[in-house]
N, C-alpha and C positions, 0 to 999 in steps of 0.2 A: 400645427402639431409638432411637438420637440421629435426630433429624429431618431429611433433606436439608437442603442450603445450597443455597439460591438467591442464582445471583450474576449475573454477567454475561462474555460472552465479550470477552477480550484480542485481538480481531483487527479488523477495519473496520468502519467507522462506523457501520453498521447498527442496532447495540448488542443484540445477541439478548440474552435471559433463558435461562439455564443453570439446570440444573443438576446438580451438583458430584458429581463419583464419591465414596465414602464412604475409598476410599483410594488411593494412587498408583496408576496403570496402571491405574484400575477407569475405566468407561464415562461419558462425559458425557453427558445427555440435553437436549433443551430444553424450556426450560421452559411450558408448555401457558399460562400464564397471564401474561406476558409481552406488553404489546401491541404490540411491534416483530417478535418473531418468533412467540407462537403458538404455540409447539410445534416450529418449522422450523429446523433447523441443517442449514451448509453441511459440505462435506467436513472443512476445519478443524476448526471447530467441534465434529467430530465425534469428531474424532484426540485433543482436548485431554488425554481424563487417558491417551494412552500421550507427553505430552511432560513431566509431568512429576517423571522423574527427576534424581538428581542428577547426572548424567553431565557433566560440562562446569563446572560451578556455581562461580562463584565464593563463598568460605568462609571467607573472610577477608581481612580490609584486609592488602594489599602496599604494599610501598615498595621501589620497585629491584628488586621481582622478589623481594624475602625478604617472608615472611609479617611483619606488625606487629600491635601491639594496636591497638585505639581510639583509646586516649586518643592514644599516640605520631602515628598516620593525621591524626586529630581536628587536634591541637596542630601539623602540619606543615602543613595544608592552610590552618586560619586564620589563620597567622603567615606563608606566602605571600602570600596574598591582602592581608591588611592593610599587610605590607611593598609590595606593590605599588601599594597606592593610598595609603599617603602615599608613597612616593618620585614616584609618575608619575602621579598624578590616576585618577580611580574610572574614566575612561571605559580605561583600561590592564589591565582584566579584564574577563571574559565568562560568559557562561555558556551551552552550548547544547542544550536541552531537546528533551524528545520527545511527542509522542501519544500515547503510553503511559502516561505516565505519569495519576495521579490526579488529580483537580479539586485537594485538598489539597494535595497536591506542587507543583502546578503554583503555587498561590497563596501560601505560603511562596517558594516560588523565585524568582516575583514579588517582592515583598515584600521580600525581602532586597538586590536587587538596585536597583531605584526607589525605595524608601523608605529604607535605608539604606545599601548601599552610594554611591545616590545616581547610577548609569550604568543606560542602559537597554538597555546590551549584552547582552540574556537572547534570545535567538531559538529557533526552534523547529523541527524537521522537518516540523509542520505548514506550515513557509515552501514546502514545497517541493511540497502537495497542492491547498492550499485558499486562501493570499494572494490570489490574481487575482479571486476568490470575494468573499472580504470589502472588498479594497477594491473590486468592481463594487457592491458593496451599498451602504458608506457612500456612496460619488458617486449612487446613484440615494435610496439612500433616507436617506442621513443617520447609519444606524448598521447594523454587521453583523447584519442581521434576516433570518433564512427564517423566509419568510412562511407556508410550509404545513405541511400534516403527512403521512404515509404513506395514508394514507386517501384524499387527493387522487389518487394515483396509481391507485389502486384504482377511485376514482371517475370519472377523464377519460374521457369519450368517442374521443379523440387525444390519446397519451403520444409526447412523441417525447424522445428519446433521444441524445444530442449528448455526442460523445466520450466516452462510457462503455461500455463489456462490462459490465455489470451481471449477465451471468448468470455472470462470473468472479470480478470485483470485487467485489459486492455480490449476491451469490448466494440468499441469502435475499428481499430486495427483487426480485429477477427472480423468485423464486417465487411472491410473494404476485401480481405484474403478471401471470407467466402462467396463476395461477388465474383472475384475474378475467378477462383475458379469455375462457378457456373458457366461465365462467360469460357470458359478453356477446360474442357473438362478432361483431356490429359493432362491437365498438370495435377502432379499429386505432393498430399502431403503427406510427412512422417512426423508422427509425435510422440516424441521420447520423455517418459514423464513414470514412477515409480504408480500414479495414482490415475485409474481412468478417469479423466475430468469433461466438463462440457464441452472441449477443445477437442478429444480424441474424438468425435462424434463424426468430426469434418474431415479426418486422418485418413489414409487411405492404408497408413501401416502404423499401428500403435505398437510400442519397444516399451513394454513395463518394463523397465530395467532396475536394476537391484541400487539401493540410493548407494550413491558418491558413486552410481558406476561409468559416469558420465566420460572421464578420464580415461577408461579403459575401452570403451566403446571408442572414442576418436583416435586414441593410441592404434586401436586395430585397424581403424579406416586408414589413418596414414600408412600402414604397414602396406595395405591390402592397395592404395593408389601407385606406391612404387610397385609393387608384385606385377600389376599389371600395366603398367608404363602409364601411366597417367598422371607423372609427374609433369608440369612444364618448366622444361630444364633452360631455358633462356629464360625464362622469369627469375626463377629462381638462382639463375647464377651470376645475374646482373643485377638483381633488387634483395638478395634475402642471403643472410649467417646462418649457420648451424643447422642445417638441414641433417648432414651427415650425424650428428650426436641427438638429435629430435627422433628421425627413425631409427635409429638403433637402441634408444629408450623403450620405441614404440613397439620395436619387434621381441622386445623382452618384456614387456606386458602380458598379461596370461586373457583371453578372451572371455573365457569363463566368469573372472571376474564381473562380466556386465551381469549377470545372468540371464540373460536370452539363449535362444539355442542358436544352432548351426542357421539354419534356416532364416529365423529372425535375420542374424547379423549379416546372411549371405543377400537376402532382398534389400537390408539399408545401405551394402556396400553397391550393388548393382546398382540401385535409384541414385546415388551419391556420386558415384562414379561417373554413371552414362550419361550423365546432363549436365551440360558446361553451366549452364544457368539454376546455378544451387543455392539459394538463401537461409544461411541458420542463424537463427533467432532467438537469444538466451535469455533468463530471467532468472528470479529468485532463486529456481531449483536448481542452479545452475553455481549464482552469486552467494547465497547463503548457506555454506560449506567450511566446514574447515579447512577444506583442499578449495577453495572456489575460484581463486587465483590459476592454479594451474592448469583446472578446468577450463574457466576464459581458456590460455595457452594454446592447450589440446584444440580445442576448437578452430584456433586463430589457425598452427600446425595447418592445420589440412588445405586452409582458404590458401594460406601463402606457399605451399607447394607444391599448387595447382594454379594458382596465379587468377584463382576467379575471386577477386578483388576489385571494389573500386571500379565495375563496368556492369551499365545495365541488367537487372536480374542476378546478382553476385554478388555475395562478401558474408561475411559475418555483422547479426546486426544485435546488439544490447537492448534491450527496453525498457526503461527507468520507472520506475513505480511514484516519481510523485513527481508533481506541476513543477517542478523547478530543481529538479535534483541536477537537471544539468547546467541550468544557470550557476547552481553553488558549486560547482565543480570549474565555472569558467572564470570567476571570478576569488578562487583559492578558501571557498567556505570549509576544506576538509583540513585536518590537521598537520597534513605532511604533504601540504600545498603553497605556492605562494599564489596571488593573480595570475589571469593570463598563461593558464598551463606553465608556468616559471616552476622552476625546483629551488625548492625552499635551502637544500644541500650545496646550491651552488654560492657560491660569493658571490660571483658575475652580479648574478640573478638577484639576488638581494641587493645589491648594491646601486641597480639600475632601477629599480625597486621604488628604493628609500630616497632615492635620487628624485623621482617622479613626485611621488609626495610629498620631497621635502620632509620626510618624517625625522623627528628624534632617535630613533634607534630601528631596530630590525629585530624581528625575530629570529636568532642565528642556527636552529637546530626543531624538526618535527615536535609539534605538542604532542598530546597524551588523546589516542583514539578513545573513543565513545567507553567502551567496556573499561577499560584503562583510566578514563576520566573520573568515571563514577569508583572505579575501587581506591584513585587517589583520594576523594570525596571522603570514603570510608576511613580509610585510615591516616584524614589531618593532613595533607598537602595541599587542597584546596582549602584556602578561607574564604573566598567569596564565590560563588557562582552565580551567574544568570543562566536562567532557559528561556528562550524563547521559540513561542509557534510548536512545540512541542510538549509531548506526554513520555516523558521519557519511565516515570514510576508504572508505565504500563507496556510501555512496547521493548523496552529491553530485557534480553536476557536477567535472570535471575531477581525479577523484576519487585521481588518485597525486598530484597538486600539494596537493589537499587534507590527506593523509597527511604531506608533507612540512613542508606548514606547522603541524602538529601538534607534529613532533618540533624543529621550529623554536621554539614560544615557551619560555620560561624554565621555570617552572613548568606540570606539567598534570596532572588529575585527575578519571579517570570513574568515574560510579556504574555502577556495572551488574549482570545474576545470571550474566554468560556470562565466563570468565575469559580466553579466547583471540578476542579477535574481531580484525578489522582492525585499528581504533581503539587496543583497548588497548593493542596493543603498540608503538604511540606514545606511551605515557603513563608520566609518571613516582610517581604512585599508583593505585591501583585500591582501590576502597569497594565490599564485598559490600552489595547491595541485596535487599530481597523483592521477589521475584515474584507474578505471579498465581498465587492458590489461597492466599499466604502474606498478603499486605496488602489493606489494608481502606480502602475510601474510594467515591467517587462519580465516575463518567462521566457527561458527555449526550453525544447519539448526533446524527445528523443531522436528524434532527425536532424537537431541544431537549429532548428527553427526559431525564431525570436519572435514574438508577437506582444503585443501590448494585451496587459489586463487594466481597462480603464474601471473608473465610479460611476455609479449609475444614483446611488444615495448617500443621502449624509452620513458624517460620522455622528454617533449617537454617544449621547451623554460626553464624559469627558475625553474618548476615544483618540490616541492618534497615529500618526504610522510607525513604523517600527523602528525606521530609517532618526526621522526626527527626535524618538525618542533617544537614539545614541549617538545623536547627533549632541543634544543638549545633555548630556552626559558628559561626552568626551571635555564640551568646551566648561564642564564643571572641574573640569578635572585639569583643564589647565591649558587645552591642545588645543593649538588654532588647524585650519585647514578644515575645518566641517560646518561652516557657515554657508550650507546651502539653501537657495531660495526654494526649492523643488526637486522632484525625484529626475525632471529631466535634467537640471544641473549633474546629479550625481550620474548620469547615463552617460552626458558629455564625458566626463574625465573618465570613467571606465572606457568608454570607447576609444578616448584617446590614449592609456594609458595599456593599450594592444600593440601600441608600433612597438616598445617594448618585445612581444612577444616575434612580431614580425624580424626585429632586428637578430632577435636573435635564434631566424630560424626555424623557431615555432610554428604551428598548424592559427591559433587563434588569431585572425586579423577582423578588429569592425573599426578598422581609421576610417572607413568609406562614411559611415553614422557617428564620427567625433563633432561635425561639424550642424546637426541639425538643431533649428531653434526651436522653441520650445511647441509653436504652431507645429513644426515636421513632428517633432518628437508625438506629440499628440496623435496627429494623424497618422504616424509610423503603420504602413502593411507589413505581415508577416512575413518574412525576410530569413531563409538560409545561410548562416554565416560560411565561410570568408563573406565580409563584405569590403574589400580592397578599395583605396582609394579611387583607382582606376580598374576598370574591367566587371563584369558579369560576377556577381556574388553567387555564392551554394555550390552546387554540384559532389561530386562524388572525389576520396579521394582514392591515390594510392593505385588507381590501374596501370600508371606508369614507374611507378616504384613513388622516389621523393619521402622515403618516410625521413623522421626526424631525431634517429642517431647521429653522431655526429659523421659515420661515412655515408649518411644516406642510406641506408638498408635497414631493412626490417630484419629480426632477428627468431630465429625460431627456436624454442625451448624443449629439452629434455625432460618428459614427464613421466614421473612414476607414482601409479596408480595406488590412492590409500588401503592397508591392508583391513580385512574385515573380521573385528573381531567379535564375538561374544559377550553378553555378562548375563547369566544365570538370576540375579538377583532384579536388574532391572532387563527382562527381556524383549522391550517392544520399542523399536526404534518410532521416536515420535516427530513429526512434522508438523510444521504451522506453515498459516496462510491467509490470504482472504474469501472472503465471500462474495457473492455476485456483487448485491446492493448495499453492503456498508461499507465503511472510509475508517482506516485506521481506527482511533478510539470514539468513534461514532457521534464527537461532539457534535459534528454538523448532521451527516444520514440519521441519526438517532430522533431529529426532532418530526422528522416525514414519517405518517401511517405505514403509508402504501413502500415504503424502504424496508418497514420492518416485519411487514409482514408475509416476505417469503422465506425466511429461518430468521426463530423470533425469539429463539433463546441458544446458547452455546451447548455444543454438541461434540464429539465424537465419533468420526467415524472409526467403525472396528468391523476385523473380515467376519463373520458371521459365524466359522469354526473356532476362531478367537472365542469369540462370546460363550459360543458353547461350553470349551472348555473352563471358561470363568466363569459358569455359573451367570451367566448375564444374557435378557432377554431386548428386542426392540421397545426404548422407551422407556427402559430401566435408569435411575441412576448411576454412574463410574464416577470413582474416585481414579485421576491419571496422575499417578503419583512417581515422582524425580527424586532424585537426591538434593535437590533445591525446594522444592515444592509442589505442592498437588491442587490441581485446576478438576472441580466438581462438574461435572456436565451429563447433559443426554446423551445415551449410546444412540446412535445410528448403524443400523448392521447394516453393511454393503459389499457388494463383492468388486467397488468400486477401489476401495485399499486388498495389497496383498496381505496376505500371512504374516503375522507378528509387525505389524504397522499400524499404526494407530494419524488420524488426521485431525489437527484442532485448529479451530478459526481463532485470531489474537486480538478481533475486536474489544470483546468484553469488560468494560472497565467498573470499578466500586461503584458508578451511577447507575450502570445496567444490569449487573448480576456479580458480585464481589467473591463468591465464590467459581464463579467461571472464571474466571482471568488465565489465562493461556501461559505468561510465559514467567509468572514466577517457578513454572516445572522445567522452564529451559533455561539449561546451563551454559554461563560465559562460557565458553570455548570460542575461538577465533582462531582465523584462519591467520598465520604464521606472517605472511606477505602483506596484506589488504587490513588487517583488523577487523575485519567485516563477522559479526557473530553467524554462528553454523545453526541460525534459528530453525533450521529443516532436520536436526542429526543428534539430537538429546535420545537418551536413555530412558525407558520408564516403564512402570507397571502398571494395571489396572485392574482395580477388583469394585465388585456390586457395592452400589452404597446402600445397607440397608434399611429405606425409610421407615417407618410406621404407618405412615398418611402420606398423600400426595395431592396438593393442591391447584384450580387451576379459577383466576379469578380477571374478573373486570370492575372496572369504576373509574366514574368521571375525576377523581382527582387523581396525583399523581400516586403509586406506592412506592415503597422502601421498607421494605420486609425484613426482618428479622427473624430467618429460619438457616437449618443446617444448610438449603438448598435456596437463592431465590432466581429468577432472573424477570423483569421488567421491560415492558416493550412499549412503544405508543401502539393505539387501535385508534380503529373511527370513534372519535366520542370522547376516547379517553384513554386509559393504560389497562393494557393486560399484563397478568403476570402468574408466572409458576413458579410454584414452591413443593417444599417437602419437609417434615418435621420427625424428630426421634421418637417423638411422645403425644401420642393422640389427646387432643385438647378435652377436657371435660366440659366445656359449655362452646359449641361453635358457634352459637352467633354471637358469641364477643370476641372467637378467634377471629371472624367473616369480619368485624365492624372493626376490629385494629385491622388486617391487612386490608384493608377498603378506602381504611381513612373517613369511614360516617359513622360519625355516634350519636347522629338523629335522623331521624323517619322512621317509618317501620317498614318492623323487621318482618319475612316471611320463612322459617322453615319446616326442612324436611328432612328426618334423620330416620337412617335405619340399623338401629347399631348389631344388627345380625349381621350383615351385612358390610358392617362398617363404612357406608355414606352418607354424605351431609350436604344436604343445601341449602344454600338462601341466597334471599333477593331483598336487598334494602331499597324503598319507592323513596322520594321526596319530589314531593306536591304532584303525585299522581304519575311520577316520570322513576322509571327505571335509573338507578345511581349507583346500583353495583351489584352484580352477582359472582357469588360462591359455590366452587362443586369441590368437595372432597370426598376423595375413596383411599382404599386401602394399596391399591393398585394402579400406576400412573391413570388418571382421570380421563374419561372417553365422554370428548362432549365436544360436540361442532362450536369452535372454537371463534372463526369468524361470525356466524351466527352468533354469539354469544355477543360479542361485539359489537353488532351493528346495532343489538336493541339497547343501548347503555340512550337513554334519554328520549325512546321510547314510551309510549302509554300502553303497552303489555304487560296484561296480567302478571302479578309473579309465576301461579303457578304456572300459566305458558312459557314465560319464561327460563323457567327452571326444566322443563323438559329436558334441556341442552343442545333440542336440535328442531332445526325448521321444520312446520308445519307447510302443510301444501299450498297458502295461500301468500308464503313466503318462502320463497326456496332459496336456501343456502349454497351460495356459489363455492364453498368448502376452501381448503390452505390457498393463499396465492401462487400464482407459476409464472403469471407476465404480469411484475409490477410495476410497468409503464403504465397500462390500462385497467391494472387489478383484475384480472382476469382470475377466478377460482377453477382449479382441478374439479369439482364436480359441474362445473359450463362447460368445460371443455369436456367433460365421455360424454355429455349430454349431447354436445355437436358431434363428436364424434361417432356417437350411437347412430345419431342423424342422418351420416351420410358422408361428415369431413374425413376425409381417409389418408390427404397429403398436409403437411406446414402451411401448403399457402389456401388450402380452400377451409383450413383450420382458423387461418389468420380473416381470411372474408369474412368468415361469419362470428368470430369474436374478439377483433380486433388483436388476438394473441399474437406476440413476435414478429407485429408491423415496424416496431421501431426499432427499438436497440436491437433484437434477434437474439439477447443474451440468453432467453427459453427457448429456441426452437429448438435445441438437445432434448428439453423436458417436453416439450409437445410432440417432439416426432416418438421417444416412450412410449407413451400414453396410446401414440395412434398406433406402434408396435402393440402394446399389450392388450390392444383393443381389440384388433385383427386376431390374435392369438385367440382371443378367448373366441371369437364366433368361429375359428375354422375348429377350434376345440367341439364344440356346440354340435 
């Protein structure tokens, strides 16, 4: 029997150890020996081998929309490119990278770009998670270093938590945190976050704080650690600059500004204070800021003026939102990078560089970040682009202008495995790439962790790696140096091409892994870098000072807090983010049922006295309209966003709901420092959209609706989807058979036009194939139930009821899509007798595995309890 593959999962930075189903559709497990996960995989994680099929896949290099060979792909892409840079100089192409991609891909893609094409226009979607991150790090420490490991976390006495949902985003990490504390149940945590999320659940002190007040809050801690002598003045006067102009910044910060009260900020300075073993832990809400740069800082401030850095249970620790953001970060994937944490600003550094690879020239000055790349795009400075492994017409700011400045430059060309995405259909080549389970190479995760993601199947149709493909690019284009046999060659010379960094001082050292054959490389364990020629690889840095300025000190910065202001016309500050179970633009989660069916269309959260005053109810229509653009979705009233906030998920792409799309309403703005867009800090309004009809339908083939309103999801069986229209149709069952996609069997309806609903159920050969319920008012019909009978032998008109009969009981929306667990199984145990999480989880398997619902199951058993003491 062939032995499992151990690899690694394609989804956030966490970097679990998998592993591998033995074939398509078969189960993924994690892997028990893994020291980032241990055995723990999130929902995701969970779903991976039913995503992948070839359903979607791109299969071959196109041109124009007709399939092409290689060579012909090959030979048009590097005869653009080189016609574009001798006509209009190397900085007149681009390239735009993703997280996703491999350490080897990323490093080639580098490579070709700095060292031979000689532009450092290479950017990365990493710009858009982790920039304010890296550069908070070089300004305090001289080079992009996290300083801890996962253990830390585990370790702290006080985790506190800053702009992260960790138990959504990084789901596994929230699990290992709320093990430990069970195991230690004085340790507490704080989570400072504008939005109550499934993370605040585990908090022992939640800081709704006023957004961007992040800055103002640590400005005060610092004030409040000197006030009370809690500075450590040999640390800091042996290891660290600028203390004296950091707190005097700090003390002229107004507190107010967090919005918390006395109280609040008096409990988070106590907790923050009195425990040497303090771990904070930053993410998006933290990175996606126009101030997020100095945020990092403020942060960093406090670690380095109390010296709990760098030792057991202590430091500041970043958390990268994709599989390899920190690979593309070690390897110079960002655009005002070179390899090897090198500064692209130095000559040195280039020149030692160019030296290594022998390259024809150098990139001598920062290319053009992500936001900046695309408006060069717009206005004729880029002639050729490549995108690779990315969606960028969907996840960037201002994201229809984005779209247009694609189909604006001359030439343009993405790698990608999804043949219909936003993106490509601005593009005038498309290059089938391997996916994960098909390509072979190396991630590090947010601990610097390095781990192999191996192949477990073939590459399908004309598929190939990413690496290879710019491999045989570059040597179209004239460059020797990229005839490699394998991605382990291309690992050797990265590895080796660290002394580099070592030499000069630098934190990144893997000489220790330059020398492995392609057997080691293979069998490579997951590995903590430094890995030093000589000596014990990983560990922690920075508890003895050693940062990498050039006196050795870490440098503490002067921060002042962004001022808050007003706009009467767009009054609701709007934030983006993810969702538990889907993945950026959902090419992959999108193709799993059981993924989409715990929020299955784009939504809107709004505080509930918001709504009121807009005229807007639960389950109503909003238009969330920007001064860029307006993203249509369901309201969610929650008292889980404050007053005048608004929360949208940036999944949504023209495949799943073209009117939901998130972020053509958020505006380019960028953080000054970092480039990094302030996707959490746009402007915006929202008013009722008001439908006519509102529809909510199933069927076994796919749809793609053509309403003011749609969004599409997978169900068991087949596709659901909601919609909503201006103009009440005059014949519904030929509105029900266009959005169904069947225009034979028969038809069964039911209309009440006093009433204004409608329904039908189209049979074919005796087998339920689609049903339709429309009303005047969003549609009230057991939704899953609806679902599960698509290929079914029930009646229509049982059918069409909309809700399970006794003899079939509707387990109602999902809450633990690990197991598909439905909200009405769980009151039902609940009713039962289940009255805790875990005697919840005995008897329906809910929040055994990932734990990402046990926020929403422990609710449930809240509102449970409530009602009978009510009783």
């Amino acid at each position: 029997m062939t032995a499992p593959t151990c690899t690694t999962c394609p989804y956030c930075g966490v970097g679990c150890g998998v592993i591998a189903p033995q074939a398509a559709g078969g189960a993924v497990a994690g892997d028990p020996a893994h020291p980032a996960n241990f055995g723990r995989l999130c929902s995701k994680g969970s779903a991976l081998g039913e995503t992948l099929d070839l359903e979607g896949r791109l299969l071959a290099p196109q041109i124009a929309g007709r399939d092409a060979s290689w060579e012909e792909a090959l030979d048009l892409v590097a005869g653009k490119f080189a016609q574009a840079v001798a006509d209009h100089g190397p900085d007149s192409v681009a390239l735009y990278v993703s997280g996703q991609l491999l350490t080897e891909d990323y490093y080639v893609a580098n490579k070709l770009m700095k060292g031979y094409i000689g532009s450092a226009n290479i950017d990365t979607n990493s710009r858009l998670c982790m920039a304010s991150s890296v550069a908070g790090h070089k300004r305090a420490f001289g080079t992009d270093t996290v300083p801890g490991t996962y253990e830390d976390l585990e370790e702290a006495d006080v985790l506190v938590l800053v702009g992260s949902n960790l138990a959504w985003c990084h789901p596994v990490l929230f699990q290992r945190v709320a093990a430990a504390k069970a195991a230690r149940p004085q340790m507490k945590v704080i989570n400072v976050d504008p939005r109550r999320t499934a993370t605040s659940d585990l908090a022992d002190l939640h800081l709704a704080i006023r957004p961007d007040g992040d800055a103002a809050l640590f400005n005060g801690l610092l004030a409040e650690i000197a006030d009370r002598g809690a500075v450590n003045a040999a640390y800091v006067s042996a290891h660290v600059n600028g203390f004296d102009t950091a707190l005097a910044a700090a003390r002229a910060s107004d507190p107010r500004d967090t919005g918390l009260t006395a109280d609040e900020l008096a409990a988070f300075h106590d907790l923050w204070i009195g425990s040497e073993k303090v771990v904070t832990v930053y993410s998006q809400g933290v990175n996606q800021s126009a101030c997020g740069t100095d945020k990092v800082n403020a942060i960093l401030n406090c670690h380095l003026a109390t010296g709990r850095i760098g030792r057991p249970g202590m430091g500041p620790f970043s958390v990268t939102g994709q599989p390899n953001a920190m690979g593309g970060r070690e390897v110079g994937g960002l655009a005002n990078m070179l390899a090897n944490h090198l500064d692209i600003e130095n000559e040195a550094h280039r020149a030692a560089l160019q030296g290594f690879w022998n390259s024809p020239t150098m990139a001598a000055k920062p290319g053009l970040k992500a936001v900046d790349l695309f408006r060069a795009c717009a206005d004729g400075r880029i002639k050729a682009l490549w995108v690779i492994s990315t969606n960028p017409a969907v996840s960037l700011p201002e994201a229809e202008a984005v779209a247009e400045a694609i189909r604006s430059v001359p030439f343009t060309v993405a790698s990608d495995i999804t043949a219909a995405t936003d993106t490509n259909a601005c593009c005038d080549v498309l290059l089938p790439a391997t996916g994960w389970g098909e390509k072979s190479g190396t991630v590090t995760n947010s601990e610097r962790r390095i781990s192999r993601q191996r192949p477990f199947l073939p590459a399908p149709g004309a598929a190939r790696p990413d690496w290879a493909i710019l491999c045989d690019v570059a040597g179209r284009m004239g460059f020797e140096g990229f005839d490699y046999a394998d991605e382990s060659e291309i690992f050797a010379e990265y590895a080796a091409s660290t002394a580099l960094a070592r030499d000069f001082g630098k934190d990144l050292d893997l000489t220790g892994l330059a020398g492995l054959s392609k057997a080691e490389y293979d069998a490579l364990a997951p590995v903590q870098w430094p890995v030093p020629e000589t000596g014990a690889p990983g560990g922690r840095f920075f508890a003895q000072g050693g940062f990498f300025h050039p006196d050795g000190k870490a440098r503490m910065l002067p921060i002042t807090p962004p001022a808050h202001g007003e706009d009467t016309h767009y009054p609701f500050r709007l934030n983006t983010g993810r969702i538990r179970d889907q993945w950026h633009t959902m090419t992959r989660t999108g193709k799993t049922a059981r993924l989409s069916s715990h929020l299955a269309e784009p939504f809107a959260e709004i505080h509930p006295e918001d709504a009121i005053a807009h005229g807007i109810h639960d389950a109503d229509l909003v238009d969330v309209t920007s001064p860029t653009g307006t993203a249509r979705v369901r309201a969610l009233l929650t008292t889980r966003v404050q007053r005048g906030a608004i929360f949208l998920p940036m999944h949504w792409t023209a495949s799943f709901s073209a009117p939901g799309k998130a972020n053509p309403a958020v505006a380019g703005v960028t953080d000054p420092v970092s480039g990094q867009p302030a996707l959490k800090g746009s402007r915006a309004r929202i008013s009722r959209f008001a439908a006519a009809w509102y529809g909510f339908a199933v069927s076994v083939n796919r749809m793609q609706p053509d309403r003011p309103y749609w969004a599409v999801a997978r169900c068991a069986g087949g596709w659901r989807a909601e919609v909503a229209g201006l103009k009440t149709p005059a014949d519904w069952e030929a509105e029900a058979r266009r959005l169904l996609g069947l225009s034979g069997g028969t038809a069964t309806l039911l209309e009440d036009p006093a009433t204004g609903t409608a329904r039908v159920a189209i049979e074919e050969n005796g087998r339920i194939a689609g049903l339709f319920f429309a009303a005047r008012q969003p549609v009230a019909v057991a939704r899953s139930h609806a679902a599960r009978l698509l290929g079914s032998e029930t009646s229509p008109l049982k059918a069409l009821a909309g809700r399970a009969g006794s003899d079939r009981p509707d387990p109602g929306a999902t809450v633990c899509s690990c197991f598909e667990v439905g909200i009405n199984t769980l009151k039902l145990a609940i009713q039962d007798g289940a009255t805790t999480v875990a005697s919840l989880g005995e008897r329906t398997c809910a929040g055994t595995n990932c734990g990402s619902c046990k926020p929403e199951l422990q609710a449930l058993i809240d509102a449970g309890l409530q009602k009978v003491a009510a009783e």
